[in-house]
N, C-alpha and C positions, 0 to 999 in steps of 0.2 A: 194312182196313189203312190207309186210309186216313185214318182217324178215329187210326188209333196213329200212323200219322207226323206228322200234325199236331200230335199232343200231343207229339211224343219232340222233334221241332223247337220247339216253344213253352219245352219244359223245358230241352233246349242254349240255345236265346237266354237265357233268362233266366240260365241255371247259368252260358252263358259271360258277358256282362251284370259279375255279379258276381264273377265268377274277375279280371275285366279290373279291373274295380275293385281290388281285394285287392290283385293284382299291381302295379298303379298307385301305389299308398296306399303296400305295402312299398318296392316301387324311390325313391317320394321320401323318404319313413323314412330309407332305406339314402343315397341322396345328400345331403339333408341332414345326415346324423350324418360321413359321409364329406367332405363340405365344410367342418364344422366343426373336422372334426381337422387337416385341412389347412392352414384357416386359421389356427387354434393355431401349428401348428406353425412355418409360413413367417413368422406375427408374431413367435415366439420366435428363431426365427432372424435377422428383420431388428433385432431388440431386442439380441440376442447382437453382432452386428456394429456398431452403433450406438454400441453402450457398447464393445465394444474400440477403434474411431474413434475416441472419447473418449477413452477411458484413453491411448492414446497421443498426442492432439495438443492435449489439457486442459492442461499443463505449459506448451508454447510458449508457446501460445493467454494463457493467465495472465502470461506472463514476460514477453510484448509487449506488453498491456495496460498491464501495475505501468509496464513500463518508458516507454512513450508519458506516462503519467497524468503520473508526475513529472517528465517533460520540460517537459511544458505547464505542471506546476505551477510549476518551478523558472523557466521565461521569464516567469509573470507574475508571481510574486514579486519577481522581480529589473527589471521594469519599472516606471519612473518613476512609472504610475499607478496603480499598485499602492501604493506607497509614498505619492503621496499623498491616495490614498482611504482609507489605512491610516490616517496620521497623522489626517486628518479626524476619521474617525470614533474614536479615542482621546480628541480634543480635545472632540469633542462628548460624550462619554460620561462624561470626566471633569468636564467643566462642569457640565453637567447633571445626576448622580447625585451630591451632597456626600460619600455614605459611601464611594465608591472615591476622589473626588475627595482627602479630608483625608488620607488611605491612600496616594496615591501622591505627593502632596503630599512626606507627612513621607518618606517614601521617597527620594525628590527630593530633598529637604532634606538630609537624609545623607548623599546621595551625594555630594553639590554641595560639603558640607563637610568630605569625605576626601579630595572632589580637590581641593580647596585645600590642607588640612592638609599632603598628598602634595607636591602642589609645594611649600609655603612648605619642608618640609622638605629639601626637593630643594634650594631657594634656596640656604636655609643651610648645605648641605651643598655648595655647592660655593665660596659667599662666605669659609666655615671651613678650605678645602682651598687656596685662595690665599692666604688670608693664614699658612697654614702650612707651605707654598711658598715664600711669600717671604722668613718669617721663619726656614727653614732655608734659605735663599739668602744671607739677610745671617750667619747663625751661621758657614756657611760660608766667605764670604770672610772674615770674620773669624780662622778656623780657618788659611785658607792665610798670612793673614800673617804666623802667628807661627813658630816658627822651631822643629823637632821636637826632643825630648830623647831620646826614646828609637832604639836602635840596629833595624836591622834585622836580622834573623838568618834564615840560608836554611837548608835543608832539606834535604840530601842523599838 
């Protein structure tokens, strides 16, 4: 009997051996697949959260940005250095490239000759309005000194 319990003991080691194995191999199977779904899951939920966060604070977040941008744009705009880095570089661009240069040139030209045209008309227009002024200033005294003909008649 002897001889069979050694063997019945050698066959549990080894049967148990590879029972522990199997058991081993399945339980990390099973916790892996179980860990993955977890971790699915919990990233779909901080992803869910993440984007409502967003959706809700995306709007502000946007509206104080635009609204910062054009603060700073509208202060450097409106600063003197701006203006004349601005001018500068028009001055250099028209100098130097002849085909924008004769383009803003004649443009220039135009302009320069309807604000003249503008005022001389303006001149005249108001050189034309005193002496038409005056010349119904003197029509008028003329008018009072003479002496009326006709009656006056009222109106009941």
């Amino acid at each position: 009997m002897d001889v069979v319990g050694n063997v019945a003991k050698t066959i549990i080691k080894t049967q148990g051996d590879e029972i522990k194995e199997a058991v081993s191999s399945k339980t990390a199977d099973y916790l892996n697949k179980t860990s993955k779904e977890e971790a699915t899951v919990l990233g779909d939920k901080i992803a869910d959260y993440t984007c409502n966060l967003l959706n809700e604070k995306v709007p502000t977040i946007i509206s104080n940005i635009t609204e910062n941008v054009i603060s700073q744009l509208k202060d450097k705009i409106n600063s003197d250095q701006f203006t004349t880095d601005f001018i500068n570089v028009l001055q250099n661009k028209i100098l130097e490239n002849k085909e924008y240069s004769e383009i803003f040139f004649n443009k220039f030209d135009n302009m320069f000759d309807n604000i003249l045209a503008e005022a001389k008309r303006r001149h005249d227009l108001k050189h034309d309005n005193k002496e038409i002024q005056a010349g119904f200033l003197t029509k008028r005294k003329a008018i009072k000194g003479k002496r009326r003909t006709k009656k006056r008649v009222r109106f009941l």
